[in-house]
N, C-alpha and C positions, 0 to 999 in steps of 0.2 A: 504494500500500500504506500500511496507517496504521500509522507508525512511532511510537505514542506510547503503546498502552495495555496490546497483548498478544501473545503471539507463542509459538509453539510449537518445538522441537528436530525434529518430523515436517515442521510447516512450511516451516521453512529448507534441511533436508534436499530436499525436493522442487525449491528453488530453487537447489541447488549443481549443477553448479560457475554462478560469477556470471558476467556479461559478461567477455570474456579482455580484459586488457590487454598492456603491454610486458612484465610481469614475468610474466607468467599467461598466454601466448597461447592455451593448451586452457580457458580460462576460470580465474576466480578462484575459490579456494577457501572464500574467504569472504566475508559477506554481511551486512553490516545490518539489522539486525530491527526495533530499536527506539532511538528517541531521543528527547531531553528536555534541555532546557539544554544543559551541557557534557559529557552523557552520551551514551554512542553503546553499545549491547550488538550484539556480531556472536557468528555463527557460524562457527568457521573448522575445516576438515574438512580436513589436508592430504593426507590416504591417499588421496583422489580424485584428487590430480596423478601425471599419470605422472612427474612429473620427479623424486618420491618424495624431495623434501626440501624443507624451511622454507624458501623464499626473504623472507621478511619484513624489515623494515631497523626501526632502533631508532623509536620515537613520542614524539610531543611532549605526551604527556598521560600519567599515572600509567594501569595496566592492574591488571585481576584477570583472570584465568586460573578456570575453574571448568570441569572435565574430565566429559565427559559419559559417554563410550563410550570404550575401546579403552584403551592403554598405547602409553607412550614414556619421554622424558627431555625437562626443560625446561634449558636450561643460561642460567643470567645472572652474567652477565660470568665466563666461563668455571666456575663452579659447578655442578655437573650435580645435578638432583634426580629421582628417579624421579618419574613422572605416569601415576597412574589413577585410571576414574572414581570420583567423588566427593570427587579432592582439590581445595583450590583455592590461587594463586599471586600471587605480588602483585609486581611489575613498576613500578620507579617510570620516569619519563618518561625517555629518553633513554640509558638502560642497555641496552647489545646484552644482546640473548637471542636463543633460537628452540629450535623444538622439533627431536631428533632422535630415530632408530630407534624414530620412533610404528608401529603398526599399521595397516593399512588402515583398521581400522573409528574412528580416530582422532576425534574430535570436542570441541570444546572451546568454552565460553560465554565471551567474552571482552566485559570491559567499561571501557571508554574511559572515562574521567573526569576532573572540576578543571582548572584555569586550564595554557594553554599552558607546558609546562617544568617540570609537576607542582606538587603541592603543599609540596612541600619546596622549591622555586625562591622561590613566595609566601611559605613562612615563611622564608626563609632573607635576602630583599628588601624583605619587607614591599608588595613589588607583584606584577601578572602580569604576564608576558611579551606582548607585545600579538601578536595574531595573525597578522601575516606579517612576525614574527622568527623564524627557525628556531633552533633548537640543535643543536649539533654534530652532525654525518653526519646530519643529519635530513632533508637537505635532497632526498633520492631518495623520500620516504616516499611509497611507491603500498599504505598497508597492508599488511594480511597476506601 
């Protein structure tokens, strides 16, 4: 699949649920569409799991959040914000979140971005984090 120029919400839809992993054995709910650099944009649909909750763990890269379909609540670091389509959210690296009480029809554009430990790590250092340092509880990250 060419992960680098275009990518559709019908698209991705067709490819959900992903290969299951340890955390996802009915398959992943989300999927990789596109990338570029330190960019990664997925699709992450959690209303497709019957386990009918967020299991995602915190990222080592700053996130946006751009809500395509349905409602829920995104809570970071215990802060709960309403989420429907056409809001979008901004997640810096390493801060627990996850989404609760979404809808089935839930869907969400999510995009990966900047140096290892966020961008705030880099200005805060004046370097990156080099790529296999983890940061705190990060160390489980199977994604979404």
């Amino acid at each position: 699949m060419d992960l680098s120029m275009k990518t559709s919400i019908d698209q991705a839809l067709m490819l959900l649920p992903a290969a299951p992993t340890d955390t996802w054995p009915e398959g992943a709910p989300f999927l990789a569409m596109m990338a570029g650099g330190t960019m990664t944009v997925e699709v992450f649909a959690p209303g497709i799991s019957s386990a009918d909750e967020d299991l995602q763990t915190m990222h080592t890269q700053d996130e946006l959040y751009f809500v395509q379909s349905g409602r829920g609540e995104l809570v970071i670091k215990e802060q709960r914000f309403r989420a429907a389509q056409g809001d979008a959210f901004f997640v810096p690296a390493g801060i627990k979140h996850r989404f609760e009480n979404f809808s089935k029809d839930f869907v969400t554009w999510v995009v990966l971005y900047g140096p290892q430990g966020g961008e705030r790590y880099a200005v805060d250092t004046g370097a990156t984090r080099p790529k296999n340092e983890s940061i705190s509880d990060s160390r489980d990250f199977e994604g979404h």
